[in-house]
N, C-alpha and C positions, 0 to 999 in steps of 0.2 A: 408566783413563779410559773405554775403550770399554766393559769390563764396563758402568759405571757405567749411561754414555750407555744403553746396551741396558736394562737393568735396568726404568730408569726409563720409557721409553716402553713396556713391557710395562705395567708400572704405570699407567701413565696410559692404554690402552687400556683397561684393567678399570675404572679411575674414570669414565671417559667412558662405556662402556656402562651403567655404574649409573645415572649421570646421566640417560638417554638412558631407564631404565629406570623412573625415579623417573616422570617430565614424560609417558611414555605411560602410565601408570598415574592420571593427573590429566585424560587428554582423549581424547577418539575422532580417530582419522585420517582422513583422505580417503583416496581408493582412491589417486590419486597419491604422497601421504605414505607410503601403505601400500607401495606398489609400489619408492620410494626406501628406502626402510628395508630391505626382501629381498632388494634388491641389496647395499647396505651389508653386511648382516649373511653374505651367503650371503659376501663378499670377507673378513669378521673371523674365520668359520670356516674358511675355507682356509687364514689363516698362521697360525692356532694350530692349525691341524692338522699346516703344515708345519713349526711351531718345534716339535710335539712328536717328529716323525721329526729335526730337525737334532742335537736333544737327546740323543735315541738314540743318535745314531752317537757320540757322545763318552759312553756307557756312565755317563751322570751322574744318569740317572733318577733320580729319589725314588719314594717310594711312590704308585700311582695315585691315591689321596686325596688328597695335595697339591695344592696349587693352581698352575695351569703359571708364573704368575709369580715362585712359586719355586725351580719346578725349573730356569727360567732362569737362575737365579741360581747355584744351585748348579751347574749346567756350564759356565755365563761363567768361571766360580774356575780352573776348568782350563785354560782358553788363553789368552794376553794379545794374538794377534795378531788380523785382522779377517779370516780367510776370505772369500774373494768370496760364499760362500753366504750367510753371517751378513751379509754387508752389505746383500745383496738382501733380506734379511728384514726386519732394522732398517727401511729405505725402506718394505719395506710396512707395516709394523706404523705407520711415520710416517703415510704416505698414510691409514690406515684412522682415524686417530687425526684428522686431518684433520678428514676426512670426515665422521666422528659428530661430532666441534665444530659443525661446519657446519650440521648436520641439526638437533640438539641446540639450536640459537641460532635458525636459522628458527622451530623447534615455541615456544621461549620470545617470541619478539617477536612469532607471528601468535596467541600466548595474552595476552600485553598487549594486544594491538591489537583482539582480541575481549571482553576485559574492558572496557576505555575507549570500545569499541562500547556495548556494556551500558551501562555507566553514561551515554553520552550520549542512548541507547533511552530510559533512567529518565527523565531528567532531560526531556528533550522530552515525555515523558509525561505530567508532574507542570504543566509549564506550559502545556500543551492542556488537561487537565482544571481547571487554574485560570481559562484564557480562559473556558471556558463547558462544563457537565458533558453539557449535553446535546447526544447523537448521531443525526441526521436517518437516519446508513446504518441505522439497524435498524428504520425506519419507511419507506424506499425497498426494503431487504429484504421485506417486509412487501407494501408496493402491488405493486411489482414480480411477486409469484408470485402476486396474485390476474389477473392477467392472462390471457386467452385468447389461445392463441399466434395472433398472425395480425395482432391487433385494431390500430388506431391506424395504422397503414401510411397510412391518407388521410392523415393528418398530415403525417407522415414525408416523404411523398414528394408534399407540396402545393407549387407554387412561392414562396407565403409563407415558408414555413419554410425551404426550401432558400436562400432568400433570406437569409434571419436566419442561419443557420447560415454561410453562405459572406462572410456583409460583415462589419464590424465598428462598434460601436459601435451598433450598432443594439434595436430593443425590438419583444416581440411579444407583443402583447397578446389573451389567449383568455378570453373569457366564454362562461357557459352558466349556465341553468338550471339548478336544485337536481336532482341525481339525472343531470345531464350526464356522469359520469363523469371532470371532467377533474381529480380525485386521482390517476385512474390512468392516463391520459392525461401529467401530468405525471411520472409515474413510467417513463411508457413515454421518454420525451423524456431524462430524466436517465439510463437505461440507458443510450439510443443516441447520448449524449456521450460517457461515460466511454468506451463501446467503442470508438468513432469515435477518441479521442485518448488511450486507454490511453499509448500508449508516443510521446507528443510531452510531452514536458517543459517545452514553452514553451505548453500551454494549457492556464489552468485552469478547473474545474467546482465551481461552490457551491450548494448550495440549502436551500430553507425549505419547510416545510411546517406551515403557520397553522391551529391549531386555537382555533375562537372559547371553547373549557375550559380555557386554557392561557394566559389571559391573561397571568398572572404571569411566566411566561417568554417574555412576548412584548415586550418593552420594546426600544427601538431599538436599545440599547447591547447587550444580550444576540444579539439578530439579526443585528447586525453584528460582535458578537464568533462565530457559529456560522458564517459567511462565511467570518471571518478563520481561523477556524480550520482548517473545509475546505481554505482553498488553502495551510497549512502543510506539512498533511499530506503535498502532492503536493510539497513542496520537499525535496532532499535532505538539506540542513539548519536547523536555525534559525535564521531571521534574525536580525541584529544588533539591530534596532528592537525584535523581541518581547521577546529577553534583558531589552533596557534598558527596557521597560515594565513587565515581571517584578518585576524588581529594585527597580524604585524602588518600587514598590506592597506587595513580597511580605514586605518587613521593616517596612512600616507596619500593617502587617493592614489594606490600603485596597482599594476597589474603582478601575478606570481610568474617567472619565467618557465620553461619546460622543464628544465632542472628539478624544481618547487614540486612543479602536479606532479612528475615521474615518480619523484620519494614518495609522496604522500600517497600516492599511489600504490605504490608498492605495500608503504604498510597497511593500507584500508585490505590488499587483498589477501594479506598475510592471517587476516581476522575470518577468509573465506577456508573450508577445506577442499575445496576447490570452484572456481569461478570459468565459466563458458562469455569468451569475445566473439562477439558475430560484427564482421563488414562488411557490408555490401557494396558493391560497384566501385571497390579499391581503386579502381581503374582509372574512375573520375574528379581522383584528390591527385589534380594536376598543380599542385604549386610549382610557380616559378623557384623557390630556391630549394629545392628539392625536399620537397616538404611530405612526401609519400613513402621517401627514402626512410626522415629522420622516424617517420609514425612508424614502420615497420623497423626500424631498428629499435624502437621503447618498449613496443609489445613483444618482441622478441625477446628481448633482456628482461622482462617483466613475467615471458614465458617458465625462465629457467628456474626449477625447484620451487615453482610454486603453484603446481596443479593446474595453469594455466589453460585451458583449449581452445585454441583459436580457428572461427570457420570465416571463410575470404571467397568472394564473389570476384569474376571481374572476366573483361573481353579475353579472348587470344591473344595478347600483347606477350611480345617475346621478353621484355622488362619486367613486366608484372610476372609471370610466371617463371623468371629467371630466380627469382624471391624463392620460389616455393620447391626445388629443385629437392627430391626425396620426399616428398611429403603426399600423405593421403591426396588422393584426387579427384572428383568425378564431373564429366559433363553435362552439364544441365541441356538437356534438350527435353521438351516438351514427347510425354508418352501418348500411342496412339490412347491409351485408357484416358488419360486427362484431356483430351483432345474428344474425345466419345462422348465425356460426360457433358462437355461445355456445350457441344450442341443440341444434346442431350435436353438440355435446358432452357434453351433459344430457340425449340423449334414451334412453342406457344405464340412466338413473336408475328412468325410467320404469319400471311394473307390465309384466309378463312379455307381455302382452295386446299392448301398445304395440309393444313392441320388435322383438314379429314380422310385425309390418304397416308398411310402409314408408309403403303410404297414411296411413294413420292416422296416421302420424309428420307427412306432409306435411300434414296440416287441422290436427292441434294446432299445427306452427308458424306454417302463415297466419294462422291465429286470433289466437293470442300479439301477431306481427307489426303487425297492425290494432289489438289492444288495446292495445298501446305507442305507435302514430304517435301520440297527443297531445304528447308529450314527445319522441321519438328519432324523425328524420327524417332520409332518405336526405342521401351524402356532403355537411358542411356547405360552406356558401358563404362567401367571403371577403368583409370590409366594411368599411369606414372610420368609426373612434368618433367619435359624433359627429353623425353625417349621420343 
């Protein structure tokens, strides 16, 4: 019976390291995984190094091409009692047997667990890209690097803005002039949320960016499905309400009305403790059926009692700023500072002639400087829509 008992955990050591042998063959380790495993194995070769010396001494060896689980076998034949040494082996040979189970079941349920990852990756993927295809990050990518480092800081650090950024519920509205820069002004604004609240979990960051060629994809329902979709993103997982608007939609081949994303909406942001909406160039979600109207009416009602903050770009339009009548305000105009650094920058570009006269450096940008003030004028002034 002890032969047997022996025999068999010899056996089942060897099927267990196969196992153990199959499952790393199928996935990379972590250095931790790595480092548990070298210990394991360096304790699997000490008893089968020590059962090949016990083996020895009972003169039962087989040929060294055999496999030690044999030759186990054939020296158990010859004794039926259990030597205290044989017994301390069996234990280990249990313990190691153990051991790789153990390892061997962690490496299979954290490779389910990364598969059912996966498919729920898939699966959140498949219904973001249903909510709406298109992606504002690679048009925020985009403004973002045409930026001169420095620029926008008046903004940044005006008491308006520190103001919108620290209250809630609140709206700031920035007009300017064509060629005022505030695409990238907005884009400076959208960095310095994300950075700001990268790792808070309860705020979120949506934005638009309105191009007057793009009308087609500018419908309320698409805009507010590209909102909804941003603050998915930043949730660890899918809402229930998204699933269940998926579902009922995605086996009818139907689209969800304004109605549909407005709700869903609402509750995705109800899961925020507070969320910042950035739109740029409002101006140019010219829908024929007054489709600017109904977008500023969703976000509005979407503002009330739920932390909302809403910041809006867009020309001197007496329509558009009719909207914003009481509301934070500031003008974006390009500062002599941002205007300093940009040539600041450009003047390397310059003919070889240029480059080595600093004077000459400083008349081209006075020059420059004076030919721009009809449009870019030193740090803008704060003002109420309206007045």
């Amino acid at each position: 019976m002890g032969l047997t008992v022996s025999v068999n955990r010899v056996r089942s050591l060897s099927i267990v390291l196969q196992d153990v042998e199959v499952v790393l063959s199928e996935r990379e380790l972590t250095s931790q995984q790595k480092m548990e495993l070298h210990v394991i194995a360096e304790n699997c070769r000490e008893v089968l190094s020590t059962l090949e010396k016990t083996l020895g001494k009972y003169h039962e060896l087989a040929s060294t091409s055999e496999e030690v689980g044999k030759r186990a076998k054939k020296a158990w034949k010859r004794f039926t009692w259990e030597p205290d040494e044989i017994r301390e082996l069996r234990s280990r040979t249990t313990s190691n047997i153990t051991l790789l189970n153990a390892f061997n079941g962690r490496l299979i349920r954290d490779n389910t667990v990364q598969l059912l990852r996966q498919h729920d990756d898939y699966e959140r993927r498949i219904i973001l890209d249903w909510l709406t295809p298109i992606d504002y990050g690679t048009q925020q990518s985009d403004f973002i690097a045409r930026r001169q480092d420095g620029t926008g800081r008046w903004l940044l650090e005006s008491d308006d803005f520190q103001t919108w950024v620290e209250g809630s519920g609140l709206t700031l509205f920035c007009s300017g002039v064509p060629g005022a820069g505030k695409t990238i002004i907005t884009s400076i604004v959208v960095d310095h949320l994300c950075a700001k609240f990268q790792n808070d979990a309860n705020v979120g960051v949506a934005y638009i960016y309105c191009n007057f060629r793009l009308q087609q994809q500018q419908k309320p329902t698409d805009l507010l499905a590209s909102l909804l979709k941003q603050l998915i993103q930043r949730r660890p997982s899918m809402p229930e309400c998204v699933e269940t608007l998926y579902k009922r939609h995605c086996s009818e081949r139907t689209r969800p009305s304004l109605e549909e994303i407005s709700k869903v909406l609402h509750a995705v942001a109800k899961d925020y403790s507070k969320t910042f909406v950035i739109i740029d160039a409002l101006d140019e979600c010219e829908a024929p059926d007054g489709g600017r109207r109904k977008l500023l009416s969703e976000i509005f009602n979407l503002q009330g009692g739920k932390g909302i903050c809403l910041y809006t770009t867009s020309r001197c339009i007496p329509e558009v700023e009719k909207e914003f009548e009481g509301s934070m305000s500031i003008e974006i105009r390009a500062s002599d500072d941002d205007v300093q650094r940009y040539l600041d920058s450009h003047m390397s570009q310059l003919p070889s002639c240029v480059s080595r006269s600093n004077e000459l450096q400083e008349e081209i940008k006075t020059e420059i400087m004076k030919a721009v003030d009809g449009m870019y004028v030193p740090p803008p002034r704060t003002c109420s829509v309206g007045n």
